[in-house]
mmCIF file of the N, C-alpha and C atoms, coordinates in Angstrom:
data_MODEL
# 
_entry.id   MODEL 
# 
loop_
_atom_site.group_PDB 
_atom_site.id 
_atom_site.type_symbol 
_atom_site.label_atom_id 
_atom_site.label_alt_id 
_atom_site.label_comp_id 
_atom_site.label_asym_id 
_atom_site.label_entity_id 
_atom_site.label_seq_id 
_atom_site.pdbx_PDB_ins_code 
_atom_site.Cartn_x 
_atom_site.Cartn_y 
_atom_site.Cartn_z 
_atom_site.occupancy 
_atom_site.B_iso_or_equiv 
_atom_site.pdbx_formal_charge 
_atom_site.auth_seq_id 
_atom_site.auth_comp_id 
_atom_site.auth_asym_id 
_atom_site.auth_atom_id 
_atom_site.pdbx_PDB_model_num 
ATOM 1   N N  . UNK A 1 1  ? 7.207   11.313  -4.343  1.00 0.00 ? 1  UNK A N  1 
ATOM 2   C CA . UNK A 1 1  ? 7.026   10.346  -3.274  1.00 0.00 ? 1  UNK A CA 1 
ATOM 3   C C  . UNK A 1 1  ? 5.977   9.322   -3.726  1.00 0.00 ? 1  UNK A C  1 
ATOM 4   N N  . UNK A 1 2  ? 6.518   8.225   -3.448  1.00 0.00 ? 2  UNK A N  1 
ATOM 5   C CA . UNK A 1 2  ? 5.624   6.966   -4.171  1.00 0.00 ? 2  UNK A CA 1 
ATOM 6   C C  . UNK A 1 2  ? 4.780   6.688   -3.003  1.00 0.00 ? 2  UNK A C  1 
ATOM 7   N N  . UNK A 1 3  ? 3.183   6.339   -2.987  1.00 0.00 ? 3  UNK A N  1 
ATOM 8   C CA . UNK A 1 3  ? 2.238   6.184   -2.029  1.00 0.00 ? 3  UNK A CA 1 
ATOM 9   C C  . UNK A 1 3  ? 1.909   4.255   -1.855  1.00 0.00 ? 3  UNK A C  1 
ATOM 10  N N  . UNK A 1 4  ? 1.839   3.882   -0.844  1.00 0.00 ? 4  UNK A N  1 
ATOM 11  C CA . UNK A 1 4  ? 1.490   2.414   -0.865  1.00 0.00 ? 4  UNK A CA 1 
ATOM 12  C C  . UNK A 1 4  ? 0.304   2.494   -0.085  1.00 0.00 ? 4  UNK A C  1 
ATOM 13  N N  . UNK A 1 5  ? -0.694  2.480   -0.342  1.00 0.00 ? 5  UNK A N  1 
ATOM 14  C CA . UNK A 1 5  ? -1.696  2.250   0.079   1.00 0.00 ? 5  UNK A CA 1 
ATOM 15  C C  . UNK A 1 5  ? -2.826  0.957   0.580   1.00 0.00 ? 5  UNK A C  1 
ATOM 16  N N  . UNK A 1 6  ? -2.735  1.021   1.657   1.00 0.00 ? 6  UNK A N  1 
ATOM 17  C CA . UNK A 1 6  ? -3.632  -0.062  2.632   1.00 0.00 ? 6  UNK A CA 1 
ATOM 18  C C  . UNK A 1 6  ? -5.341  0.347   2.681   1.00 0.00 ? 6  UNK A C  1 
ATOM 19  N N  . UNK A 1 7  ? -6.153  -1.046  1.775   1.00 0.00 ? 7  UNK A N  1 
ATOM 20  C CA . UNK A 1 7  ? -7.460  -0.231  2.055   1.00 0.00 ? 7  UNK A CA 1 
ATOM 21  C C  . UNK A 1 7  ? -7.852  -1.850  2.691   1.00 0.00 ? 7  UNK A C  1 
ATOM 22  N N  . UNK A 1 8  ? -9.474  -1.755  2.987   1.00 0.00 ? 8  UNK A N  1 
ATOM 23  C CA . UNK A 1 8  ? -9.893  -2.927  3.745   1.00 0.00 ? 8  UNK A CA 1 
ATOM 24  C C  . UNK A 1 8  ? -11.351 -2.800  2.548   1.00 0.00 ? 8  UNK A C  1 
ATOM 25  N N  . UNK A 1 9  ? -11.191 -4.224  2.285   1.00 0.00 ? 9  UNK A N  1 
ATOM 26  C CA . UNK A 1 9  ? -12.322 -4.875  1.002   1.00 0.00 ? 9  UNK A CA 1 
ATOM 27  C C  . UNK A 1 9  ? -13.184 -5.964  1.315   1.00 0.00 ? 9  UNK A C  1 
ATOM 28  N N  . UNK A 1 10 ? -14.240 -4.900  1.675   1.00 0.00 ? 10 UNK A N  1 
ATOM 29  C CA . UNK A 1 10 ? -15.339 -5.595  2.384   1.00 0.00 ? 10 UNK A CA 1 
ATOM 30  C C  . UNK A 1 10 ? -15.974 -6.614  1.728   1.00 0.00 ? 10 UNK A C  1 
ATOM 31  N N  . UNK A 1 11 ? -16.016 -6.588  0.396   1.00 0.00 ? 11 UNK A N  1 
ATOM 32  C CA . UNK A 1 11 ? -16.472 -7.897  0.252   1.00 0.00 ? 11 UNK A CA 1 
ATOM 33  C C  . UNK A 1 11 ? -15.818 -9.140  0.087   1.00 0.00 ? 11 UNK A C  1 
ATOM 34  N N  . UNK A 1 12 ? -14.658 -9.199  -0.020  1.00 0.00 ? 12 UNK A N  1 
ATOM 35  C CA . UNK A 1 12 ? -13.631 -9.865  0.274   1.00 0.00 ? 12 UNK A CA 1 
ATOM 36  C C  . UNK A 1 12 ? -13.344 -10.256 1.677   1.00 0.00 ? 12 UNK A C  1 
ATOM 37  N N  . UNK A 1 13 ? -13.767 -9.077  2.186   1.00 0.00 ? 13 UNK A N  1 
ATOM 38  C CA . UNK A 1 13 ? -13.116 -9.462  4.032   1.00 0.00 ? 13 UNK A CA 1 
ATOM 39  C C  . UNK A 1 13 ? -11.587 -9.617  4.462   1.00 0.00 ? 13 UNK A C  1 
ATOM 40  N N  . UNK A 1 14 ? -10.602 -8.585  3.275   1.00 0.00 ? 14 UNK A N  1 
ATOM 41  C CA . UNK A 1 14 ? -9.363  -8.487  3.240   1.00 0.00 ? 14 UNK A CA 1 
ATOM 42  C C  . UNK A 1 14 ? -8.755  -7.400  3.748   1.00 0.00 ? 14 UNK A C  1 
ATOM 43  N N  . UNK A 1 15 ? -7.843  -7.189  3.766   1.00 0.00 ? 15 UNK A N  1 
ATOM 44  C CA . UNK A 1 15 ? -6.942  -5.879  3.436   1.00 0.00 ? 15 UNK A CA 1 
ATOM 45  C C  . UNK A 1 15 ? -6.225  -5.915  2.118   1.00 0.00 ? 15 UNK A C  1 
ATOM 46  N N  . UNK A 1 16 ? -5.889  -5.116  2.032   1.00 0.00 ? 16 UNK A N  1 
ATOM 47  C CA . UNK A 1 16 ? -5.027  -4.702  0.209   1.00 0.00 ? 16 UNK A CA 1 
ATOM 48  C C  . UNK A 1 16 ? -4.594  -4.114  0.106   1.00 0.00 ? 16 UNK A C  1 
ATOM 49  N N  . UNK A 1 17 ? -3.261  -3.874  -0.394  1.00 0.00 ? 17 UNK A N  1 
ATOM 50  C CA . UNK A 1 17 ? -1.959  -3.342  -0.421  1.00 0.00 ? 17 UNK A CA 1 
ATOM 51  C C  . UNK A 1 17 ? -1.991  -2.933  -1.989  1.00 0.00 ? 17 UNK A C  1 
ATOM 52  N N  . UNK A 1 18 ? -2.142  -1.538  -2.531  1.00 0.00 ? 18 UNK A N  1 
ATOM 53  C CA . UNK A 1 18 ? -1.613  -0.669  -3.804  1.00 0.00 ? 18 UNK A CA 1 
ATOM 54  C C  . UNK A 1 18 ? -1.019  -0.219  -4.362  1.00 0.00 ? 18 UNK A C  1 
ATOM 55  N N  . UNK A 1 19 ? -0.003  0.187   -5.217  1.00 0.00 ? 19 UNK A N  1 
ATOM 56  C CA . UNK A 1 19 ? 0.609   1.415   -5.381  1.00 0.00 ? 19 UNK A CA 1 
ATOM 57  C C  . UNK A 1 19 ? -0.076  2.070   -6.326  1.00 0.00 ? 19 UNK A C  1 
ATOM 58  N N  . UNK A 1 20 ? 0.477   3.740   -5.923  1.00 0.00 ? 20 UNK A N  1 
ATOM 59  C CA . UNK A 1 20 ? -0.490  4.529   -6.514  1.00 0.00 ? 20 UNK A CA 1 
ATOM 60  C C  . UNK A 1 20 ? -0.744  4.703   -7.922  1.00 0.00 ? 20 UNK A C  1 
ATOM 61  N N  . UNK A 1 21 ? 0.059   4.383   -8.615  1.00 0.00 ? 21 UNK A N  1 
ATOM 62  C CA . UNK A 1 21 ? 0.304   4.157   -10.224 1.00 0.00 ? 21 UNK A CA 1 
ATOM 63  C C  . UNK A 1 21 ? -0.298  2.842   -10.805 1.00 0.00 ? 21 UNK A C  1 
ATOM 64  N N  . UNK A 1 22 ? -0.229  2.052   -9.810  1.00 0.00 ? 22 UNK A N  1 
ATOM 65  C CA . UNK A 1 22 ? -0.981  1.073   -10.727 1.00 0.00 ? 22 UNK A CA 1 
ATOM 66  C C  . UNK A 1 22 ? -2.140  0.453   -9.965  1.00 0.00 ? 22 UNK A C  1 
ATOM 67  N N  . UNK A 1 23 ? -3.114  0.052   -10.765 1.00 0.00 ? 23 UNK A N  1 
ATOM 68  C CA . UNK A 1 23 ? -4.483  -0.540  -10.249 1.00 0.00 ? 23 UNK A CA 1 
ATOM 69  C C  . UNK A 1 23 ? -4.766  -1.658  -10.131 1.00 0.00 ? 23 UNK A C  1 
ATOM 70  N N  . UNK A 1 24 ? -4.092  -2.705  -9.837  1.00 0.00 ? 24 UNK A N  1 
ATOM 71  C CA . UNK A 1 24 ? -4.198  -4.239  -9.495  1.00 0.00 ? 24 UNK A CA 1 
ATOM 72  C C  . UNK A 1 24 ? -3.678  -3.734  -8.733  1.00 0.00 ? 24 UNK A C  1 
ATOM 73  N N  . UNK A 1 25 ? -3.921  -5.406  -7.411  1.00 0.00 ? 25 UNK A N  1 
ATOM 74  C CA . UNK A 1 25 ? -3.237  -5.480  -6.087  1.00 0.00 ? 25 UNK A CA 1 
ATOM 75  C C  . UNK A 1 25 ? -1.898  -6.114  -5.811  1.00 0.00 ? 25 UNK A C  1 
ATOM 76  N N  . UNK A 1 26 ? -0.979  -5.315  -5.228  1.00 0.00 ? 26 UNK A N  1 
ATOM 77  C CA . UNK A 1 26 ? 0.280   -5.778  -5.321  1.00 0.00 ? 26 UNK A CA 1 
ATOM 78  C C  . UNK A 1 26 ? 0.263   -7.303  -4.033  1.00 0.00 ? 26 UNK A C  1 
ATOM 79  N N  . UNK A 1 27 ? -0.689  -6.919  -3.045  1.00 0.00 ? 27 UNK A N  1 
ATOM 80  C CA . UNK A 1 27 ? -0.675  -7.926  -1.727  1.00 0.00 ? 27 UNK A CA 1 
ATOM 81  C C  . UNK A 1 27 ? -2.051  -7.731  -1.136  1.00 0.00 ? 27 UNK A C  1 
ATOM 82  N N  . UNK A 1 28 ? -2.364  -8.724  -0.255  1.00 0.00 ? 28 UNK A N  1 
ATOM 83  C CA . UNK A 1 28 ? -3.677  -8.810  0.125   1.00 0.00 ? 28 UNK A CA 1 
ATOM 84  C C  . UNK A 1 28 ? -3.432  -9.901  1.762   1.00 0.00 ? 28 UNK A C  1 
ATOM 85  N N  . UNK A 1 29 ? -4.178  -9.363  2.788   1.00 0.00 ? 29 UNK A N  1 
ATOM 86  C CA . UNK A 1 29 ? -4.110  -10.493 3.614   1.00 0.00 ? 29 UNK A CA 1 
ATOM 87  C C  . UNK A 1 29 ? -5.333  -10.135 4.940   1.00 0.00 ? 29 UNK A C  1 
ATOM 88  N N  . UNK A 1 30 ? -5.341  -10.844 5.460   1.00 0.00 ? 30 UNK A N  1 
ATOM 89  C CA . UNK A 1 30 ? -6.034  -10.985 6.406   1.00 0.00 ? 30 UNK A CA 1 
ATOM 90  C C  . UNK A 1 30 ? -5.872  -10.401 7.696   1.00 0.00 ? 30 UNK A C  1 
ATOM 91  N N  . UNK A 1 31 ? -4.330  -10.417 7.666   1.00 0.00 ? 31 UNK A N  1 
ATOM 92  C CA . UNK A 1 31 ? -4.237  -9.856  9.265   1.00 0.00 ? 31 UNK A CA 1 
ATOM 93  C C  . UNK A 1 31 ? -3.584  -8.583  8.668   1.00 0.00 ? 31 UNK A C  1 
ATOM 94  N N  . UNK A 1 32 ? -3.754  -7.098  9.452   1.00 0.00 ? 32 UNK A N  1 
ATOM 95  C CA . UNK A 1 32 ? -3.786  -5.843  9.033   1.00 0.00 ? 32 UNK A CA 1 
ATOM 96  C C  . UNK A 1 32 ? -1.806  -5.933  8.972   1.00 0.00 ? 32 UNK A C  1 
ATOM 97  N N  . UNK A 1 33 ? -1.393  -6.319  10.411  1.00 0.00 ? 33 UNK A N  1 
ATOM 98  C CA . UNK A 1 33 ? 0.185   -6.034  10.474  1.00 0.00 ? 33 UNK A CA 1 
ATOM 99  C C  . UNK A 1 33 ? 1.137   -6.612  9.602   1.00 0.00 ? 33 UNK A C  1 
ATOM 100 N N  . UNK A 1 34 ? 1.115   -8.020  9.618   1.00 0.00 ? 34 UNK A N  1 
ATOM 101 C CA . UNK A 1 34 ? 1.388   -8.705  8.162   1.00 0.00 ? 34 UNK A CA 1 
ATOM 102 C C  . UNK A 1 34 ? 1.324   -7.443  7.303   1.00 0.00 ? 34 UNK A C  1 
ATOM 103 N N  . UNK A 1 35 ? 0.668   -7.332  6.826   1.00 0.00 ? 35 UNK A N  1 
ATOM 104 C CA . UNK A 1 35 ? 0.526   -6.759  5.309   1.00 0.00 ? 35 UNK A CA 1 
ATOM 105 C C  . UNK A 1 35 ? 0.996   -5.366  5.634   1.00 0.00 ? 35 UNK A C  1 
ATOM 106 N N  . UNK A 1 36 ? 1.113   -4.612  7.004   1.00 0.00 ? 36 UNK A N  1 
ATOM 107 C CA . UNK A 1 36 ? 1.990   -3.326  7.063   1.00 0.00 ? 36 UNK A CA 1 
ATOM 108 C C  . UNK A 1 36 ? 3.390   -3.708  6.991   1.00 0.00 ? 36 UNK A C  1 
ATOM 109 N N  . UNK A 1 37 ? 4.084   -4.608  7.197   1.00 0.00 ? 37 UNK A N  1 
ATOM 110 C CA . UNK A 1 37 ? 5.032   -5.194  7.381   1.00 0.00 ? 37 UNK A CA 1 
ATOM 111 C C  . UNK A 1 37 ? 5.516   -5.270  6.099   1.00 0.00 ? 37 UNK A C  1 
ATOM 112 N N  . UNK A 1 38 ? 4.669   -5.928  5.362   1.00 0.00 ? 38 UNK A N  1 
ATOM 113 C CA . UNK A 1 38 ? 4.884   -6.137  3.524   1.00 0.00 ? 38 UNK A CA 1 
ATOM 114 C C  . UNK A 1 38 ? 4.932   -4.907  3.148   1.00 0.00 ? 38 UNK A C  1 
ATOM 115 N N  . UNK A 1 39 ? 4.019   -3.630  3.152   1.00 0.00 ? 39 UNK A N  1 
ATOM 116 C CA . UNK A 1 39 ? 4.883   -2.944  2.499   1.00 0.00 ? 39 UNK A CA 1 
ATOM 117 C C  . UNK A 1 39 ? 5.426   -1.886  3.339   1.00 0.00 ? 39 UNK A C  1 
ATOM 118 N N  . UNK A 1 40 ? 5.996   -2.029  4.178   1.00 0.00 ? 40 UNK A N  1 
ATOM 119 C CA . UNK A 1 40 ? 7.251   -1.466  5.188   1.00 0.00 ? 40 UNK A CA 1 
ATOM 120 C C  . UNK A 1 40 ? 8.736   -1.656  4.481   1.00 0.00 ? 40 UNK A C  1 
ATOM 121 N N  . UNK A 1 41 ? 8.783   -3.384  4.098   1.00 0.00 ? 41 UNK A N  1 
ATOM 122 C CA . UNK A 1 41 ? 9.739   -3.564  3.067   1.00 0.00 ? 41 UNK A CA 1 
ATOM 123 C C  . UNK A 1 41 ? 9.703   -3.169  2.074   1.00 0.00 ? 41 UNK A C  1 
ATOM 124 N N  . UNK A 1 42 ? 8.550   -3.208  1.331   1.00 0.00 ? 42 UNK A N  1 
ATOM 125 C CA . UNK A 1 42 ? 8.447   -2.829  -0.351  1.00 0.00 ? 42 UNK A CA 1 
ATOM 126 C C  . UNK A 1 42 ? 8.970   -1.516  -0.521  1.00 0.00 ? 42 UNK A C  1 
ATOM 127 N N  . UNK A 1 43 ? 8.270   -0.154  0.652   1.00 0.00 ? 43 UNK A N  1 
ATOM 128 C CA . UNK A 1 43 ? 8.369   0.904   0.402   1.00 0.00 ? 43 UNK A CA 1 
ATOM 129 C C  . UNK A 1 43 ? 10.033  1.376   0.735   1.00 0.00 ? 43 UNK A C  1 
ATOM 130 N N  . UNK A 1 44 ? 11.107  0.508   1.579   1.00 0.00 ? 44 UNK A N  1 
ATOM 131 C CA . UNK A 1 44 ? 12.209  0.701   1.797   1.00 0.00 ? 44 UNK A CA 1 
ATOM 132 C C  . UNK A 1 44 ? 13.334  0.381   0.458   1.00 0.00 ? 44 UNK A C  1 
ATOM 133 N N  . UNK A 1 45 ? 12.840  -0.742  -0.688  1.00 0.00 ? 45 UNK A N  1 
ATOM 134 C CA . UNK A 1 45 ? 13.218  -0.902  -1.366  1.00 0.00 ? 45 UNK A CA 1 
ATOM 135 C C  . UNK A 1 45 ? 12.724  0.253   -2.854  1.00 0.00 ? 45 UNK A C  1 
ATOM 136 N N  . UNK A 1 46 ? 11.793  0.849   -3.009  1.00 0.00 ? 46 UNK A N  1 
ATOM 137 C CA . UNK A 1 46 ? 11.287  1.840   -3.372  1.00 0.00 ? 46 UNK A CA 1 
ATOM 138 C C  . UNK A 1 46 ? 11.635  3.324   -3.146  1.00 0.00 ? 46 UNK A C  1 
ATOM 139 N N  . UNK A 1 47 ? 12.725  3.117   -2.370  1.00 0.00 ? 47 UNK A N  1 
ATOM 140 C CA . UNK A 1 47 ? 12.490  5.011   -1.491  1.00 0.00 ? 47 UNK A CA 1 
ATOM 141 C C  . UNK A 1 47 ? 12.643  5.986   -2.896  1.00 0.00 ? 47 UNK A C  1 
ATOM 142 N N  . UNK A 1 48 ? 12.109  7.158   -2.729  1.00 0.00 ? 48 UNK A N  1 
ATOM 143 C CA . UNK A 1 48 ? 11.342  7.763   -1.273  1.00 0.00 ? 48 UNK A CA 1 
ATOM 144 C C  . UNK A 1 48 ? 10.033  7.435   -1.897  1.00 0.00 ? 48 UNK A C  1 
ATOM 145 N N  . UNK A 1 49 ? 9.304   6.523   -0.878  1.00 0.00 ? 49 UNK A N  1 
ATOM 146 C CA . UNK A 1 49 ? 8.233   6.014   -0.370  1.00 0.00 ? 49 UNK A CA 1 
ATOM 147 C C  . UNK A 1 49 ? 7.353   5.982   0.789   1.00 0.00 ? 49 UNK A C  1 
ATOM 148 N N  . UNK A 1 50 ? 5.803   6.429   1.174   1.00 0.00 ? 50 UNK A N  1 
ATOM 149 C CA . UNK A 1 50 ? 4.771   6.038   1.980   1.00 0.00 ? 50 UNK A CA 1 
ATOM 150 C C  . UNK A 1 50 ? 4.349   5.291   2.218   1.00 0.00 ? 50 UNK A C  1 
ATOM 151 N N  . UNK A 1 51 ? 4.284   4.441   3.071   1.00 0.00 ? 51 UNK A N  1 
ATOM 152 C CA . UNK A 1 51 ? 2.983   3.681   3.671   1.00 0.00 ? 51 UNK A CA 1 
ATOM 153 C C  . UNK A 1 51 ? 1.924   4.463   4.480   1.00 0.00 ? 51 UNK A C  1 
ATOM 154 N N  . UNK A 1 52 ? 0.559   3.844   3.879   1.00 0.00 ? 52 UNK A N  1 
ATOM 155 C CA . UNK A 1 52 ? -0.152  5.146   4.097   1.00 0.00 ? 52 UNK A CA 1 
ATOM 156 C C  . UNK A 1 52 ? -1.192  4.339   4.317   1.00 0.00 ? 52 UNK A C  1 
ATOM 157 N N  . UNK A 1 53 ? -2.666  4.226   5.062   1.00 0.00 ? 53 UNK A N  1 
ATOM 158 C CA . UNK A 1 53 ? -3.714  3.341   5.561   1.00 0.00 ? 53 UNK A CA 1 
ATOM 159 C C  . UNK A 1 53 ? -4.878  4.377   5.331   1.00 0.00 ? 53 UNK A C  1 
ATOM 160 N N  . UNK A 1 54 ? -6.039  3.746   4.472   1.00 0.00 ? 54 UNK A N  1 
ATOM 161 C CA . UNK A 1 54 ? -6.985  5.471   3.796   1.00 0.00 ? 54 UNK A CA 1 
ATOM 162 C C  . UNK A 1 54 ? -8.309  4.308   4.915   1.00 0.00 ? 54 UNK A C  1 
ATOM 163 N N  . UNK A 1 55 ? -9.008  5.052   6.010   1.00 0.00 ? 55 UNK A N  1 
ATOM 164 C CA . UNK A 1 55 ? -9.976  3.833   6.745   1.00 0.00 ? 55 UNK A CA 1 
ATOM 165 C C  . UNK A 1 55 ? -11.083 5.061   5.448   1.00 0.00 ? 55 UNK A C  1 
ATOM 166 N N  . UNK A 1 56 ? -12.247 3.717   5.603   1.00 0.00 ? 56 UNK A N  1 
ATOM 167 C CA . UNK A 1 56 ? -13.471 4.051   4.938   1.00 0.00 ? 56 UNK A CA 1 
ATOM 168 C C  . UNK A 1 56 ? -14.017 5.027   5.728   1.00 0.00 ? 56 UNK A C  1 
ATOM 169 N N  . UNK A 1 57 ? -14.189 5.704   6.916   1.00 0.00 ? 57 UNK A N  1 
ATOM 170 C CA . UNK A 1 57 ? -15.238 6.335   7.476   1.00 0.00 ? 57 UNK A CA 1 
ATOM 171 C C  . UNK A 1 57 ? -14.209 7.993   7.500   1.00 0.00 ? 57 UNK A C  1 
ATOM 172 N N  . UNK A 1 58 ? -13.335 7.896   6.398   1.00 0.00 ? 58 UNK A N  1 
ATOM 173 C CA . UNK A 1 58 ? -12.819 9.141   6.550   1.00 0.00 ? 58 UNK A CA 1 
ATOM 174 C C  . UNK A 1 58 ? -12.301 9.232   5.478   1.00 0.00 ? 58 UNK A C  1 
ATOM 175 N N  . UNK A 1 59 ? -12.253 10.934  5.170   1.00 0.00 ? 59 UNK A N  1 
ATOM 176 C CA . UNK A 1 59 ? -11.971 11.187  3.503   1.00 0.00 ? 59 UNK A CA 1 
ATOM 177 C C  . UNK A 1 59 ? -10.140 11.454  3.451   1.00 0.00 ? 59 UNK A C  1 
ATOM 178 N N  . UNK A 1 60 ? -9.861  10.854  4.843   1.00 0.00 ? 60 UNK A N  1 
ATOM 179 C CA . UNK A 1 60 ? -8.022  11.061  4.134   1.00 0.00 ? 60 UNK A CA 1 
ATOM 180 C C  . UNK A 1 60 ? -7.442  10.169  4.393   1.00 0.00 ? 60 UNK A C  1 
ATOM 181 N N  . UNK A 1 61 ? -5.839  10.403  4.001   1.00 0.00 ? 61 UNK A N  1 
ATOM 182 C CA . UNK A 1 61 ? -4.938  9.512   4.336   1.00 0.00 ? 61 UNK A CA 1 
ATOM 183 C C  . UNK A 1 61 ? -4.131  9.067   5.438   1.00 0.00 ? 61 UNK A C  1 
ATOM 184 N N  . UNK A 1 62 ? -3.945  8.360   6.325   1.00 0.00 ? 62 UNK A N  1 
ATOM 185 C CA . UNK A 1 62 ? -3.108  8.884   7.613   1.00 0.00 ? 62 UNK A CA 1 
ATOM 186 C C  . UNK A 1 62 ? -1.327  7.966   7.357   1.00 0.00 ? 62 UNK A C  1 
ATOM 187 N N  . UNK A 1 63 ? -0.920  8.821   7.310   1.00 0.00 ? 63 UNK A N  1 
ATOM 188 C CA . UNK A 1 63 ? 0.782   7.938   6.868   1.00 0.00 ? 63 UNK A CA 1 
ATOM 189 C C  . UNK A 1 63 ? 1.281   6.909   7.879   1.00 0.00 ? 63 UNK A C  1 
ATOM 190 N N  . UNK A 1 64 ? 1.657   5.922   7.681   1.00 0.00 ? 64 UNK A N  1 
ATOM 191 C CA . UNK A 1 64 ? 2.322   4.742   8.730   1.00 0.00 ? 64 UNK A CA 1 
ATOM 192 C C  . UNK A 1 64 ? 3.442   5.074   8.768   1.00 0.00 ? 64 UNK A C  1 
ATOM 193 N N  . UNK A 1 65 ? 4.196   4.846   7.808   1.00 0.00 ? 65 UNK A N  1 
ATOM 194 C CA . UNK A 1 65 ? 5.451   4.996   7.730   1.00 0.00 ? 65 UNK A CA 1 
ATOM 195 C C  . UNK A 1 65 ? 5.940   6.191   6.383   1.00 0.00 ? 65 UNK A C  1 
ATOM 196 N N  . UNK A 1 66 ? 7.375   6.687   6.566   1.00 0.00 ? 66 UNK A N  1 
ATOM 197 C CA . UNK A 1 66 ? 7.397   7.696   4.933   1.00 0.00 ? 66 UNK A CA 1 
ATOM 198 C C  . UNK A 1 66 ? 9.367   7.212   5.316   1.00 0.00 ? 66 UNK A C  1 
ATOM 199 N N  . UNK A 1 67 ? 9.653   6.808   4.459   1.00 0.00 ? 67 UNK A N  1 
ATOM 200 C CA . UNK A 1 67 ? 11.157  6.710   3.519   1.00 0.00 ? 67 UNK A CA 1 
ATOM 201 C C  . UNK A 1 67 ? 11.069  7.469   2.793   1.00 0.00 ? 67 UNK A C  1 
ATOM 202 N N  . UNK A 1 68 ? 12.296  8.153   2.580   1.00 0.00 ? 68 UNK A N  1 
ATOM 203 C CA . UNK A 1 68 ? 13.175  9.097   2.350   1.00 0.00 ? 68 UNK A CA 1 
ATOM 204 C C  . UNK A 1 68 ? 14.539  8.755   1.696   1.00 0.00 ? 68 UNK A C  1 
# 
């Protein structure tokens, strides 16, 4: 299962969109849904794929969406 990961980059003042294999940013934006939206598609074209949102004040992952 491929992971897409949503983090928020505080010094940036962004959100950012990952996949778990690679370490550059695939997407980046400002407004949180936008960018769930982006990879809602990505991860449908990807299956089987997560969208997954990791918040800073907690040590896990909570899943948005999971394709299959």
């Amino acid at each position: 299962m491929i992971k897409l990961r949503i983090i928020y980059n505080y010094e940036k003042k962004r959100w950012e969109l990952y996949h778990q294999d690679v370490e550059i940013e695939i997407a980046s934006n400002h407004n949180i849904y936008e960018l769930i939206m982006t990879a809602d598609l990505i991860a449908k074209l990807i299956k089987p794929a997560q969208v997954v949102f990791i918040p800073q004040s907690l040590p896990k992952e909570i899943v948005i969406n999971e394709y299959v």
